[in-house]
N, C-alpha and C positions, 0 to 999 in steps of 0.2 A: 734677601740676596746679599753676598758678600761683594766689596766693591770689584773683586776678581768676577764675579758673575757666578758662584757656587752658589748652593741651596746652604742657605745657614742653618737647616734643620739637621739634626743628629742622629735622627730615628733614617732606621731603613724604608725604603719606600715599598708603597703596598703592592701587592702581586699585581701586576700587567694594568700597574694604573696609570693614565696618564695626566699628563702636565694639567694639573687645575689653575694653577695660579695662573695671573696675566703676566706675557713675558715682559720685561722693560726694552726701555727704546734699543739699548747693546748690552750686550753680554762679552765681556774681553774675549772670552776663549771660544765663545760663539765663533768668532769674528777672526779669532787666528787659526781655528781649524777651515775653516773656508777660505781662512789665506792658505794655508799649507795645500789645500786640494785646488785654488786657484792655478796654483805657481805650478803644480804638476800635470794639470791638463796642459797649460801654455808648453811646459818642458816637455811634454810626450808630443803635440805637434810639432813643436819645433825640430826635436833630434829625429825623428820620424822623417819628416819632410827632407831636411838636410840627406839625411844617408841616404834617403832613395834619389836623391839630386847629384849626388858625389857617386852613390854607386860602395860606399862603405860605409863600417859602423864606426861609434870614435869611446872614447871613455865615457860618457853618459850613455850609453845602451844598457848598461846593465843598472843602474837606477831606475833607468823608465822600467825595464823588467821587473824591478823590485818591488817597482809602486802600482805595477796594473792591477793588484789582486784587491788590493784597498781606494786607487784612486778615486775611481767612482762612487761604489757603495758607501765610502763615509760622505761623500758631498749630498747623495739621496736621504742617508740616514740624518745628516742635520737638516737638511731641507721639510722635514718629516718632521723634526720635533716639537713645532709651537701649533702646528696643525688643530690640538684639541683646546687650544685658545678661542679657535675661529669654525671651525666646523659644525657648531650649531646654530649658527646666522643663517637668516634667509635667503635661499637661495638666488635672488636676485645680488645681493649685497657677497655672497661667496664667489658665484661666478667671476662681479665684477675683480673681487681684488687677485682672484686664483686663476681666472680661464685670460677674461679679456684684458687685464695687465699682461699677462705674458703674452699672448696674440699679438696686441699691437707691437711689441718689440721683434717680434717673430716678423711680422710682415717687413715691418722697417727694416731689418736689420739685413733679412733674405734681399728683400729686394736691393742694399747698398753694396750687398757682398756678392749678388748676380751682377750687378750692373759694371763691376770690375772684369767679373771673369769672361760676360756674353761676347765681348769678342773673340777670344780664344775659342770660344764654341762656335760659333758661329762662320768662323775661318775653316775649322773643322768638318760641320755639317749644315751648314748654312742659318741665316736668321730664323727660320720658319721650325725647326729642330731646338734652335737654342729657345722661343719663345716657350715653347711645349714643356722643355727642361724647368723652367721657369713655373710653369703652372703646374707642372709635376710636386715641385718642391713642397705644396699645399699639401701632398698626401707623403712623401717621403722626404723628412727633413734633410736639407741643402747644408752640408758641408760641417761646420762646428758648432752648427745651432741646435743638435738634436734635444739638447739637453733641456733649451727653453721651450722648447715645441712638444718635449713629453711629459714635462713638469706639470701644467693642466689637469693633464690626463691623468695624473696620479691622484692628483687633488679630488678632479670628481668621482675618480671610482673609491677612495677612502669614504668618501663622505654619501654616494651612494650603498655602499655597503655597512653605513655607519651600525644599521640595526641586527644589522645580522654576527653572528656568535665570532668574536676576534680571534680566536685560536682556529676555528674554521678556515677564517683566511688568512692568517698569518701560514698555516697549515698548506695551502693551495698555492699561495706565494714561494714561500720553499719550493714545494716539487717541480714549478713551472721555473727556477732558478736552476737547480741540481739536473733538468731535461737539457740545459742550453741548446734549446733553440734555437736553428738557424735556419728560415725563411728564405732572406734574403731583403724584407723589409725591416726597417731600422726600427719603425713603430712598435710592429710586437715582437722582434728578438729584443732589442731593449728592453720593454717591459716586463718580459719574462723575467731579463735578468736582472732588473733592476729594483723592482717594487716591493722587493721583501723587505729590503734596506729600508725605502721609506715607509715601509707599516708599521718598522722595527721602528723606528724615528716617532712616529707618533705614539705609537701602545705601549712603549716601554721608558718615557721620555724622563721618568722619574729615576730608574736606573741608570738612564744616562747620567742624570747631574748626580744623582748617589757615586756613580763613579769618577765623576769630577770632584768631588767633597773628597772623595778618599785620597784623591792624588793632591790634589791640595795641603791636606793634612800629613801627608806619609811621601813627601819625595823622595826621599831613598827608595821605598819600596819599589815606588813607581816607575823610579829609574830601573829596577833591576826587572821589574817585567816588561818597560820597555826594549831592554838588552837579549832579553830570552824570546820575545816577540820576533825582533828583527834575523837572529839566526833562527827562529822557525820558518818563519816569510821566507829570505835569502836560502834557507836550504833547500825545500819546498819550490820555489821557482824555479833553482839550476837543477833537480833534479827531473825536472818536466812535470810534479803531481801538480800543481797547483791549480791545473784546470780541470782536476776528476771531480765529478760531483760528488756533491758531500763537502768536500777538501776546498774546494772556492768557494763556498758559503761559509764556512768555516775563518777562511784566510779573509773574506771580505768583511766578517762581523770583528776577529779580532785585530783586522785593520785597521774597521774602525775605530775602537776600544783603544787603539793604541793612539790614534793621529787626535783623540778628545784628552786623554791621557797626556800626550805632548805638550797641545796646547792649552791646559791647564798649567802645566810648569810654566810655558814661558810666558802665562798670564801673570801667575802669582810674582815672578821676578821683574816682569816688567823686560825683556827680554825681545829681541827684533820687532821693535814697534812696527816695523814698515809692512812684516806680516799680517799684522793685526790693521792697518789700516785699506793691505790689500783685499782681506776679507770683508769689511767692511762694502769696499767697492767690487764686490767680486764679481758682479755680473755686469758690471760696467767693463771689466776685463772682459770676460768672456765674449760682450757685444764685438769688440775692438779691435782684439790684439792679432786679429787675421791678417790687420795691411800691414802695420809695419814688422809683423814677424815674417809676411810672405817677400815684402820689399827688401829688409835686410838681407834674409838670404841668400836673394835674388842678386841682392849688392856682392854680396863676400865672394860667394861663388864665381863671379862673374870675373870678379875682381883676381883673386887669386892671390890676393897677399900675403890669407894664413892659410896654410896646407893642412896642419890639423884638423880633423872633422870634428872633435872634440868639444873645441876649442871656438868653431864656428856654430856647435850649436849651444853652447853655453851662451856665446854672445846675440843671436837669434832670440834667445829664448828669456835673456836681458829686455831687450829689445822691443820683443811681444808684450812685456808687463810693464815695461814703462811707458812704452808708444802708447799704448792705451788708455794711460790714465794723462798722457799729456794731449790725445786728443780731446778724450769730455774735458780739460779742462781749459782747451781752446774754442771747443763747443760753445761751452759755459759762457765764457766771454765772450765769444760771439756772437751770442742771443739765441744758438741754434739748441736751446734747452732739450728741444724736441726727440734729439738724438737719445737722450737718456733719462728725460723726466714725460712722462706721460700726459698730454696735454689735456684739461678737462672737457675736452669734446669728446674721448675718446673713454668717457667714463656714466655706467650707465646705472652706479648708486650713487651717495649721496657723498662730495669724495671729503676722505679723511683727510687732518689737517697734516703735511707736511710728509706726505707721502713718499715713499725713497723706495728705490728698486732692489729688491731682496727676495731671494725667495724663501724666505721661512717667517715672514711678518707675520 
């Protein structure tokens, strides 16, 4: 590995192999493409939130639009990619670092982001409704946690499907993608739509960094297929294709291609560290950034000082990613580890040294 986190091999990678090597503790560009998908989940809640509070859209609307096609699937597809590092460990020892690490923050997390809201529910439909809401949340992820509560899920069906034929289901993944699915449960319309991405992430993990090497080596190039990318994306969205099937599996794989692409450059430059450190922390964000992006807005609006909608979710959405990382690191100091480092009660192998919350360990 180069110190940018590229494969220093030169050879193409072998057809639908994955990752043999052990991944290192970081990878730069690991770490700033999950900053760049961090910073856009926080920005789609926030400008989301905001307009339907105001009642209008402002000039970040048409970014969130631009980013829904890749947001997700590239945060699945790196979450997917060290997978075949770990996926022939005993099942006892995969659980713990793949089901019950994320569980426990699932429950912690649901129940500190229920305990803000149950009175507004509960004002609504009394305590006895709001409890239920609560114990619902078990089977349908509560609010901006879906991600850590379906993440699991993905992990054991990869790794129980590990024998069976990869194009098979990389094959069944697709079409349960291009169907989208709308149930009404978050569980399996999500997964529908999302697990082709992390299959992609693990079976092809070798083409991913071959295409970090190329962009590494060739930034002009890279630049100019990131330029032709974004007027396909951008056209594609305003013209309403981008949710036909087909056409968002499509937009989702070369979104992601393009946001590993990105941050490969601004690895090799050295380029917005704060991204690369937001990714690093990314799921410390994600635990967090719900109070004080719900609070700020709640302040602005309320307040009425900037009229721009704009303008209030930029600052919102400022807000969400730094409030979050100056709570864990008021946590931190405060002893309350717990919020964000998994205590060893809560661990039912034998626990690795110096354990950090990520989800592609």
């Amino acid at each position: 590995m180069t110190p940018n986190g590229t494969s220093a091999a030169a050879g193409p990678a072998a057809p639908l192999a994955p990752l043999a090597q052990a991944a290192p503790d970081r990878i730069d560009w690991v770490d700033y493409a999950k900053g760049i998908c961090i910073v856009m989940v926080v920005m789609m809640h926030s400008v989301l939130g905001v307009e339907l509070a105001a009642g209008q859209t402002g000039f970040m609307h048409p970014l969130v639009a631009f980013a829904k096609p890749f947001r997700m699937p590239d945060f699945f597809l790196i979450s997917g990619l060290f997978l075949a590092v770990v996926i022939d460990r005993d099942w006892r020892t995969f659980l713990d670092r793949k089901v019950v690490h994320f569980a426990y923050f699932y429950v912690l997390w649901v129940t500190i982001q229920f305990g803000f809201k149950a009175p507004s529910f509960a004002a609504e439909t009394g305590w006895t409704h709001a409890g239920l809401l609560y114990l619902e949340s078990f089977i349908e992820p509560f609010g901006t946690l879906w991600f850590i509560y379906l993440l699991p899920v993905f992990f054991v069906v990869a790794k129980a499907t590990r024998r069976m034929p990869p194009l098979l289901i990389w094959s069944m993944a697709a079409l349960l993608e291009m169907a989208h699915i709308a149930t009404g449960w978050t569980v399996i319309d999500e997964f529908a739509a999302r697990f082709v991405y992390f299959y992609i992430g693990y079976l092809c993990a070798n083409y991913v960094f071959a295409l970090s090497d190329r962009a590494r080596t060739q930034p002009r190039l890279a630049l100019a297929a990131l330029a032709l990318w974004a007027l396909m994306d951008g056209g594609l969205v305003k013209l309403g294709f981008s949710e036909w099937p087909l056409v968002s599996l499509a937009l989702g794989l070369a979104g992601a291609c393009a946001i590993i692409t990105l941050a490969t450059l601004l690895a090799r430059f050295h380029w917005l560290e704060s991204l690369r450190f937001c990714g690093e922390h990314s799921i410390v964000i994600y635990l967090a950034f719900f109070l004080p992006m719900a609070a700020t807005r709640t302040l602005l609006l309320r307040a009425g000082i900037i009229h721009d909608v704009g303008t209030v979710s930029l600052i919102v959405t400022l807000a969400g990613v730094l409030g979050a990382l100056a709570i864990w690191r008021i946590a931190l100091k405060a002893g309350a580890n717990f919020l964000f480092e998994r205590p060893p009660a809560f661990w039912i192998a034998p626990q690795k040294p110096q354990a950090t919350l990520q989800p592609a360990e």
